[in-house]
C-alpha positions as CSV (number, residue, x, y, z in Angstrom):
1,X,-18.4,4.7,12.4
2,X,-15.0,3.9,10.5
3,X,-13.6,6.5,8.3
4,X,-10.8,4.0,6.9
5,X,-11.3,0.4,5.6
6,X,-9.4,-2.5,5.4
7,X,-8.8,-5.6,3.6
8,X,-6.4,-8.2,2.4
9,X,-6.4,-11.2,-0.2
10,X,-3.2,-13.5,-0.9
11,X,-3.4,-13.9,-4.3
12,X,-0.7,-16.8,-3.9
13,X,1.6,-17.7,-1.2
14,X,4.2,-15.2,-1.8
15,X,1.7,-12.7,-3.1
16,X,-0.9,-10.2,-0.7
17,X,-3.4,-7.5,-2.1
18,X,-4.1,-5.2,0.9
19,X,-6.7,-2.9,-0.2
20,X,-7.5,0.5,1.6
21,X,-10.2,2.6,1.9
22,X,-11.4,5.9,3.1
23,X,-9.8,8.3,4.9
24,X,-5.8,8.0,5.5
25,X,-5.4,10.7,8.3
26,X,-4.5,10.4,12.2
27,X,-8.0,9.1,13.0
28,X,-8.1,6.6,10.5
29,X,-4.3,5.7,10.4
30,X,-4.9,5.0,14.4
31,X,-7.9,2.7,13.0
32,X,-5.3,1.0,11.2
33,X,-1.9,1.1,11.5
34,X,-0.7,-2.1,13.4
35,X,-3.1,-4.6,11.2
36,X,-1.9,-2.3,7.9
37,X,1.9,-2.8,9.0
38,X,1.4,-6.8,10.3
39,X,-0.3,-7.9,7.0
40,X,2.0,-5.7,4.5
41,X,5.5,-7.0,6.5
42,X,5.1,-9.5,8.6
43,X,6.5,-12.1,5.8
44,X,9.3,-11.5,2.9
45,X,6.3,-11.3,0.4
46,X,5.4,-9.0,-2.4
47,X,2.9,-6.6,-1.2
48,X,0.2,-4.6,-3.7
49,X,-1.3,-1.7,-1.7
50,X,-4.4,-1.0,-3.6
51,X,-5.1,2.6,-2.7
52,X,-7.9,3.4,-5.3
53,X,-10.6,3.5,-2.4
54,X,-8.7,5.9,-0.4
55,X,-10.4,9.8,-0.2
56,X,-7.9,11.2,1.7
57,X,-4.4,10.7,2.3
58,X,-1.9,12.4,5.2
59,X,1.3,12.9,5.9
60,X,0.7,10.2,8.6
61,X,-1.0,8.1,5.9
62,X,2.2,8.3,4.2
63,X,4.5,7.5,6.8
64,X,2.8,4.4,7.7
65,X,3.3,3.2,4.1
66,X,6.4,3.6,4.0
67,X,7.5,2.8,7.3
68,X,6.1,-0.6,6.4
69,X,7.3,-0.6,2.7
70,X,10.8,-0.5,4.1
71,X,10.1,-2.9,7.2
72,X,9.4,-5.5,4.3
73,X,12.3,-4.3,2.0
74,X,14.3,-5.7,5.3
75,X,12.7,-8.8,5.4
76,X,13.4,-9.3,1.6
77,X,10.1,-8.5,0.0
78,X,8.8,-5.7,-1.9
79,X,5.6,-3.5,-2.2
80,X,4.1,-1.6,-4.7
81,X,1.1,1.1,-5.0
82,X,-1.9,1.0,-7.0
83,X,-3.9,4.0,-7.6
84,X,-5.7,2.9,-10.0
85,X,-7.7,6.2,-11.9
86,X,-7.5,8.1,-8.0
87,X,-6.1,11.8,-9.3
88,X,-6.0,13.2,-6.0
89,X,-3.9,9.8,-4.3
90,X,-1.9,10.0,-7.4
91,X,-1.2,13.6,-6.5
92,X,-0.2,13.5,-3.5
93,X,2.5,10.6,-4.2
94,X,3.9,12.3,-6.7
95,X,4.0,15.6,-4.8
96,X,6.4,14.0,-1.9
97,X,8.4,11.6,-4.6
98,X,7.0,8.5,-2.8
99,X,8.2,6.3,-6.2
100,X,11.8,6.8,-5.2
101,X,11.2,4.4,-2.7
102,X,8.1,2.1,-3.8
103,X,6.9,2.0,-7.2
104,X,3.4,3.6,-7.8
105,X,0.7,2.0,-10.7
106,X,-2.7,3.2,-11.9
107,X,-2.6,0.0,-13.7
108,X,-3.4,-3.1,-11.8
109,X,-1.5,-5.1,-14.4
110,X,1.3,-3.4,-14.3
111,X,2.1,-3.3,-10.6
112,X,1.6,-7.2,-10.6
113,X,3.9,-7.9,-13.1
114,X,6.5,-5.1,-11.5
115,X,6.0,-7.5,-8.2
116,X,6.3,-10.4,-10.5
117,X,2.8,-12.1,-10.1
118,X,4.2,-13.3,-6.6
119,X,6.9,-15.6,-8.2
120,X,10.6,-14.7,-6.7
């Protein structure tokens, strides 16, 4: 059985909800990793990485994030968290300073209008 999940949803064409789920650690990372990092920068899109589902959430959890983060910052998109009401997610973030490099939301709203709805 899966201890991570994950899905995805383009909102528009130049806008993709990746939503995960679960347990963000080496096991579940290893579940992960290459579809997270294909869907969140394979195209200069904006990126929301809804992390509200997620119960746990590594060092390795976070390196994946933001290796992919930056692999679409390169490709001229841009990604943005959503925490949504997760205290211990938004702990940990704000713990290691992650919204010096991508911006972090608990409002759903408010991250897609920081992305700007998908428009460029």
């Amino acid at each position: 059985m899966s201890s991570v999940s994950l899905d995805h949803e383009d909102l528009t064409d130049d806008l993709r909800r990746i939503r995960l789920g679960g347990r963000l650690d080496m096991v579940g990372v290893g579940e992960i990793d290459l579809r997270f990092t294909t869907l969140a920068a394979s195209k200069p899109v904006a990126v929301l990485v809804d992390l509200s589902g997620v119960s746990f959430l590594a060092s390795v959890g976070l390196r994946c994030i933001i290796h992919s983060a930056k692999a679409l910052d390169m490709k001229g998109g841009r990604m943005a968290l959503l925490v949504g009401d997760n205290a211990l997610v938004q702990s940990t973030l704000e713990t290691v300073g992650i919204a010096d490099i991508i911006p972090v939301f608990s409002d759903e709203a408010a991250a897609l209008d920081s992305l700007g709805s998908g428009g460029h």
